[in-house]
C-alpha positions in Angstrom: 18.4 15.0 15.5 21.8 15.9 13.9 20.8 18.7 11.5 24.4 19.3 10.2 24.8 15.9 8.8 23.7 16.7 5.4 23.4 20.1 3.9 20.4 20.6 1.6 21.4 21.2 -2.0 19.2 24.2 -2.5 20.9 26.1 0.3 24.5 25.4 -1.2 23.5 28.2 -4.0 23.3 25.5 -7.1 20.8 24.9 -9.2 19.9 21.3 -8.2 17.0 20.0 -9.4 14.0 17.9 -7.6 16.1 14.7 -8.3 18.9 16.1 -6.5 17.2 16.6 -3.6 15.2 13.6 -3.1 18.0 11.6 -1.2 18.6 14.6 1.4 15.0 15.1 2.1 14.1 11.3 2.5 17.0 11.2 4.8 15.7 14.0 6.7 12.5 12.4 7.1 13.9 9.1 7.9 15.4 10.6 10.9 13.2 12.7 12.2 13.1 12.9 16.3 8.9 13.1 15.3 7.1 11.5 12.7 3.5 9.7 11.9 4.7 6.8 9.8 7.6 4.8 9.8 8.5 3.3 6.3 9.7 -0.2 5.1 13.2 1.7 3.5 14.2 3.6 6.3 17.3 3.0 8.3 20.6 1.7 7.6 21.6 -2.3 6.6 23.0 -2.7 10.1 19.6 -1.3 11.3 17.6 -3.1 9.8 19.3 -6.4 10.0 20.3 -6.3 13.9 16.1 -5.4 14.2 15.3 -8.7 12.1 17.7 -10.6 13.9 16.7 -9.1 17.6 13.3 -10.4 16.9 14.3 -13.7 15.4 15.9 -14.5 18.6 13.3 -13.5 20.7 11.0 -15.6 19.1 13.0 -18.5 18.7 14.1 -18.6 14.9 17.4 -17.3 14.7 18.5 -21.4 14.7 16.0 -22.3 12.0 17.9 -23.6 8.7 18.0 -21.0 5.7 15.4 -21.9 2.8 16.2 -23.4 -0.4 14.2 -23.3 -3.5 10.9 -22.1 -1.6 11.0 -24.7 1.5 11.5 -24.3 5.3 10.8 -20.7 6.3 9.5 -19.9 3.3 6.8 -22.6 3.9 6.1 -21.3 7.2 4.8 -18.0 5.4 2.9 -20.0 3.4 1.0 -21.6 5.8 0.7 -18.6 8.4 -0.9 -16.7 5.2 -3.7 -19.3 4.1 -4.1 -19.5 7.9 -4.9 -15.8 8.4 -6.9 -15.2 5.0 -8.9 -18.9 5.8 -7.9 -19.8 2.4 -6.8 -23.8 1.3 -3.0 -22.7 0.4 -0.7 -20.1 -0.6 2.7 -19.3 -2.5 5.3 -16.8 -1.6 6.2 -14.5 -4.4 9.4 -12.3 -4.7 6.9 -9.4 -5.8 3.2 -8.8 -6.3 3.6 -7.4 -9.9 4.9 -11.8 -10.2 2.2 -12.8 -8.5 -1.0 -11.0 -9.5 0.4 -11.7 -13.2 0.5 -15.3 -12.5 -2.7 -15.7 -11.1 -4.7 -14.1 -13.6 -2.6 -15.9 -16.1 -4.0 -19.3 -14.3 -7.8 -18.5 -14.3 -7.4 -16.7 -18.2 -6.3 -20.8 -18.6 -9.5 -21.6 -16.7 -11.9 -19.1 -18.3 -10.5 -19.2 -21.5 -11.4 -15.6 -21.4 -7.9 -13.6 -21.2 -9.7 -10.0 -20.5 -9.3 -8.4 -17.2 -11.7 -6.0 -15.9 -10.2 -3.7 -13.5 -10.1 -0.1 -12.8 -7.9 2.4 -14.8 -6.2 3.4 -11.3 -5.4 0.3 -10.1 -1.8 -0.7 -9.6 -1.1 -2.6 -12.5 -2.2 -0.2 -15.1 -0.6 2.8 -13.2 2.8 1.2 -12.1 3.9 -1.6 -13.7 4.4 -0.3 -17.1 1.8 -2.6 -19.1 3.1 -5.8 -18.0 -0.4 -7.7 -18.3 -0.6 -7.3 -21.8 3.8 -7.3 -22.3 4.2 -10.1 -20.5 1.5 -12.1 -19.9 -0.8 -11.7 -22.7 -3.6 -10.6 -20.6 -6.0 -7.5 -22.3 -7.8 -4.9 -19.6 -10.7 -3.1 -19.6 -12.3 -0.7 -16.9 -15.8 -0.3 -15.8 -15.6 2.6 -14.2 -13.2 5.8 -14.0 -15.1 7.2 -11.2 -12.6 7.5 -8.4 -13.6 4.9 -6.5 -14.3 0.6 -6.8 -17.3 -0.2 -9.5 -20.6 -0.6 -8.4 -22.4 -3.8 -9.2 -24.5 -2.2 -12.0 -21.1 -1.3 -13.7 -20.3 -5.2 -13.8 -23.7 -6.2 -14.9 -23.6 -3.6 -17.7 -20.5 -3.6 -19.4 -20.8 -4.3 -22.6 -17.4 -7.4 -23.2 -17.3 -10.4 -21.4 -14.3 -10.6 -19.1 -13.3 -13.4 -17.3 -11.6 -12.1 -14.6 -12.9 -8.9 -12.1 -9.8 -7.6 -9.8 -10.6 -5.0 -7.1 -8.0 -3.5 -5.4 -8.7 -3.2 -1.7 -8.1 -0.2 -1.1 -8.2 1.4 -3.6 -4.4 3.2 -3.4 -4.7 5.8 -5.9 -8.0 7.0 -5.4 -7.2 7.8 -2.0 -7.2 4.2 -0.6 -10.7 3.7 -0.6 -13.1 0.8 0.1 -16.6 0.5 -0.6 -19.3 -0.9 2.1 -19.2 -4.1 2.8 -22.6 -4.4 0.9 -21.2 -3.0 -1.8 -18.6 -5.1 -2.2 -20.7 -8.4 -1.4 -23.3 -7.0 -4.3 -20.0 -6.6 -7.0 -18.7 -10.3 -6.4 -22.5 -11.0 -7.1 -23.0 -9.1 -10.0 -19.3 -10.6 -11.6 -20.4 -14.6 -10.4 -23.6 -13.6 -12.8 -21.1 -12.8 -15.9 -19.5 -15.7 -15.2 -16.3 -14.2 -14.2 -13.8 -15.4 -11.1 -12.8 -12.4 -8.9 -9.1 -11.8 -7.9 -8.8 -9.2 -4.7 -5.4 -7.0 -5.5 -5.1 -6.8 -1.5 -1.4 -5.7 -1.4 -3.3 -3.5 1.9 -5.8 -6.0 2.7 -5.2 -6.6 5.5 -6.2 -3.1 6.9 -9.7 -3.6 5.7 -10.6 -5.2 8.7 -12.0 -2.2 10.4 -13.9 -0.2 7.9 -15.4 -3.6 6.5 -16.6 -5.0 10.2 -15.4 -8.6 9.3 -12.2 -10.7 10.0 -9.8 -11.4 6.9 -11.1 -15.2 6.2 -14.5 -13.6 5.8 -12.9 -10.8 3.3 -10.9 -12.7 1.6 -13.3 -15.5 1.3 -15.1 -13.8 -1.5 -12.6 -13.6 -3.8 -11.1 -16.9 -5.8 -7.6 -15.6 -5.0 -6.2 -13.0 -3.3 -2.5 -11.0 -3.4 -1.4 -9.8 -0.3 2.1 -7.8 0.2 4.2 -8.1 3.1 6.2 -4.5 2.8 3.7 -2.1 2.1 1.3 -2.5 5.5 3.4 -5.2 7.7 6.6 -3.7 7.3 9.0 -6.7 5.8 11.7 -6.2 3.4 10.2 -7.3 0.1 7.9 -10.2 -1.0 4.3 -11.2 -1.5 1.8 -14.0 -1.3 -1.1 -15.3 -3.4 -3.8 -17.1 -1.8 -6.5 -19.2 -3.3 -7.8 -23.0 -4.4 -5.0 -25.4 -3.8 -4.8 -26.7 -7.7 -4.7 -22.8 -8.8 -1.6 -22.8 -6.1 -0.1 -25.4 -7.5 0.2 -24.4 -11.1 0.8 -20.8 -9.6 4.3 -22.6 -8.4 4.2 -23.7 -11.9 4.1 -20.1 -13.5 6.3 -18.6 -10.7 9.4 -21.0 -11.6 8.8 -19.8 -15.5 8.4 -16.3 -14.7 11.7 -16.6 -12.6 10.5 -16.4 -8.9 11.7 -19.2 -7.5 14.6 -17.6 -5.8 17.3 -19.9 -4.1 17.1 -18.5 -0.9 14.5 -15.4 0.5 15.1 -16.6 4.4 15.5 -12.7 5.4 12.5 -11.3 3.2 10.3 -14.5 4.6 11.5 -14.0 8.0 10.5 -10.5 7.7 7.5 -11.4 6.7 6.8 -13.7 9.6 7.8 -10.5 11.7 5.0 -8.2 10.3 2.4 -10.8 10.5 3.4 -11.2 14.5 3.8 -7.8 15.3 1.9 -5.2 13.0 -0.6 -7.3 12.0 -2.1 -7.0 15.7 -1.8 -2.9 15.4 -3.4 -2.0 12.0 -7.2 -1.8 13.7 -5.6 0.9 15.9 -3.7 2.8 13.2 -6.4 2.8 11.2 -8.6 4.6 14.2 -6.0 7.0 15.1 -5.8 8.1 11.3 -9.2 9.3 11.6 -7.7 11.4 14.6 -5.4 12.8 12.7 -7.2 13.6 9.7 -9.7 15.7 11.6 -7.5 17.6 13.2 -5.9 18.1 9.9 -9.1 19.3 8.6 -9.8 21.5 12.0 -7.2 23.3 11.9 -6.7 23.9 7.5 -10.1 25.5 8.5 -8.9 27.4 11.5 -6.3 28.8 9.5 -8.4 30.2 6.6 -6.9 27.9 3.9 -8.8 28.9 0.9 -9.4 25.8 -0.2 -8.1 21.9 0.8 -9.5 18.8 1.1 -8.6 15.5 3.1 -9.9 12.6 1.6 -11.9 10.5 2.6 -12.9 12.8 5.5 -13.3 9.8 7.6 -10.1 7.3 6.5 -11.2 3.8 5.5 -7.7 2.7 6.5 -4.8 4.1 8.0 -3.6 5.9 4.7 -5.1 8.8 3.4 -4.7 11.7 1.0 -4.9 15.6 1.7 -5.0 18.5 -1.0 -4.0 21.9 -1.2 -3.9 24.6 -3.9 -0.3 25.7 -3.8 2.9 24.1 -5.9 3.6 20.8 -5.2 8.0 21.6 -4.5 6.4 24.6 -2.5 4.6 22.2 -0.1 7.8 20.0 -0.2 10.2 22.4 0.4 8.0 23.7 3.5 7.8 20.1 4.8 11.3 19.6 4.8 11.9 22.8 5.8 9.7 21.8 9.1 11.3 18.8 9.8 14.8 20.6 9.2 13.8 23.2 12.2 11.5 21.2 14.7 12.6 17.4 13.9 9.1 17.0 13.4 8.0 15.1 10.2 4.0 15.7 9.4 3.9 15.8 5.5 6.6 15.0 3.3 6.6 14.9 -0.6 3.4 16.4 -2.6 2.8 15.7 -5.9 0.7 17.1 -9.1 -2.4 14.8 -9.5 -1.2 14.2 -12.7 -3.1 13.5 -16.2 -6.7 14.8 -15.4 -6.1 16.0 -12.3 -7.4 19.8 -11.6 -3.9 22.7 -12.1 -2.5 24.8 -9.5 -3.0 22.3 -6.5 -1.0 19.4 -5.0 -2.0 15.9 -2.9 0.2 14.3 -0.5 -0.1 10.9 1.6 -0.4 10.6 5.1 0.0 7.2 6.9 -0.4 6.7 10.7 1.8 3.7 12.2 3.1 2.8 15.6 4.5 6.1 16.0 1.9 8.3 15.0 0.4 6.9 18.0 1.3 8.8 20.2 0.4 12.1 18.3 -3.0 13.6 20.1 -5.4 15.6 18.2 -3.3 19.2 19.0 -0.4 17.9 18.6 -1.3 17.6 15.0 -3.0 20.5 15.1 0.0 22.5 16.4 2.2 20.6 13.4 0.0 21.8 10.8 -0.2 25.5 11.8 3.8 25.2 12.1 3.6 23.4 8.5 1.6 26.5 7.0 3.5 29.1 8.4 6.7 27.8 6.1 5.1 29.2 3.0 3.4 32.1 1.4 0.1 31.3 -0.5 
């Protein structure tokens, strides 16, 4: 790794702020010699292109015609999707926040009930900057703010009708957790009673597999639609899909044109797409096992250490993501992460964060995600990584 590529602001003597450095450390990340996770924006455009095409070739699609208006390769998505989620039909979506807006907008038509009961951490009250009630007229409410999914008790008792439950699956900002699979079975119950259709928000579905004990037609079958995203787990470039009843699907195409989805041509995004679902779509059961190697060993050795306090949670990851806490200043964990990366080429943690609003003071959570090369980290090699990690900073 060429360390003298890029020199880190803070070490030219300025006063550059957390903005500043952003860019150098996510470049530093991106090309570290050792890392756990690979992410969907590292690399350059050649990169990432000569990959896309290299695979394309391979498998026989670099002659296929480009798409236009949603047909060709883009229907080839479309069908591999309903196929793996054993659904009647889905439509590609230039983004989830598009598609998850559209499908509730289609059963608030169907329920004539325009209230969606979600939870107060799930992605679209968190990221998308109100756009349910903005844009599509849709009104939330949440039945729990425990940090995880609601229970089936929380649906039966709360007090407004809705006419929609979504569930997020995993559960990102909680710490991408799931409940049991009795759980969940029990909360699709409990909203069928009230009368409400159930919309899963699986942008990470598809590494539920695992914790859940059942394939993805027998997941997905309990919802009346489904989001699933093709960049955050599967690698592609952008894009999304919704799932469900073939009419819903059909005035979904409806709502997409309107909303302004119906893009002339996604061929690369779609053929990206087709790439995750071949190739890392087959490896999520065994990221998802080794992240539960690594997160004990981070765990062993915080408490080998002496760490005073920290937390990885869940102890035993439900998927391949998970979050661990410590009580120091987020840009001192960062700056020791970079700092480690900088020096070994090795790339364990990377940016930590205040938990926010409601979030306990004076500690910090980061994000750790095992993919195909965090593989071929064993439990000490982890272990050795962390102690390197805390030796970077002075608690």
């Amino acid at each position: 790794m060429d360390m003298n590529a890029d020199v880190d602001p803070a070490d030219s003597g300025d006063s550059a702020d957390e903005e500043a450095l952003r860019p150098y450390r996510a470049k530093l990340w991106a090309g570290a010699e050792r890392r756990l996770w690979h992410t969907s924006v590292e690399g350059t455009v050649g990169q990432r292109l000569r990959e896309l095409l290299d695979w394309a070739e391979s498998e026989g699609h670099a002659d296929d015609p480009v798409d236009m208006y949603g047909n060709g390769i883009v229907e080839e998505v479309e069908r591999r999707v309903a196929e793996e989620l054993g659904l009647p039909a889905a439509v590609f979506f230039p983004t989830g926040t598009m598609a998850q807006q559209v499908a509730l907008r289609c059963w608030a038509g169907r329920t004539g009930n325009p209230v969606v009961g979600l939870h107060p951490l799930a992605h679209p009250e968190v990221h998308e900057g109100g756009a349910f009630g903005a844009v599509s007229g849709l009104r939330t409410v949440h039945l729990t703010d425990a940090p995880r999914l609601p229970t089936a008790e929380e649906v039966r008792d709360h007090p407004e009708p809705f006419g929609t439950l979504m569930l997020e699956l995993p559960l990102r900002d909680a710490g991408f957790v799931l409940p049991s699979w009795d759980e969940l079975t029990e909360v699709v119950e409990a909203a069928r009673e009230r009368d409400a259709v159930v919309h899963f928000d699986g942008a990470r579905l598809w590494e539920c597999t695992t914790l859940f004990g059942r394939g993805l037609p027998e997941i997905a079958g309990l919802a009346d639609s489904v989001y699933v995203s093709f960049y955050k787990s599967l690698g592609g470039l952008s894009g999304a899909a919704l799932a469900g009843p073939e009419d819903v699907m059909e005035e979904a195409r409806v709502w997409r044109h309107r909303y302004g989805g119906l893009v002339a041509q996604q061929y690369p995004a779609a053929l990206s797409a087709l790439r995750g679902l071949a190739v890392e779509l087959p490896l999520l059961p065994s990221y998802v096992r080794h992240a539960r190697v690594v997160a004990e060993a981070v765990r062993e050795e915080f408490a080998a250490a002496g760490v005073v306090w920290s937390r990885v949670h869940p102890e035993v990851p439900h998927t391949h993501q998970f979050q661990v806490w410590l009580p120091y200043d987020p840009e001192v964990l960062t700056a020791a992460a970079a700092a480690q990366t900088e020096a070994t080429g090795t790339a364990l943690f990377r940016r930590w964060f205040s938990p926010g609003a409601g979030g306990p003071p004076g500690v910090a959570v980061t994000e750790l995600t095992v993919t195909r090369p965090g593989l071929e980290w064993a439990a000490e090699d982890v272990r050795a990584a962390v102690r390197d990690f805390l030796s970077r900073f002075e608690g």
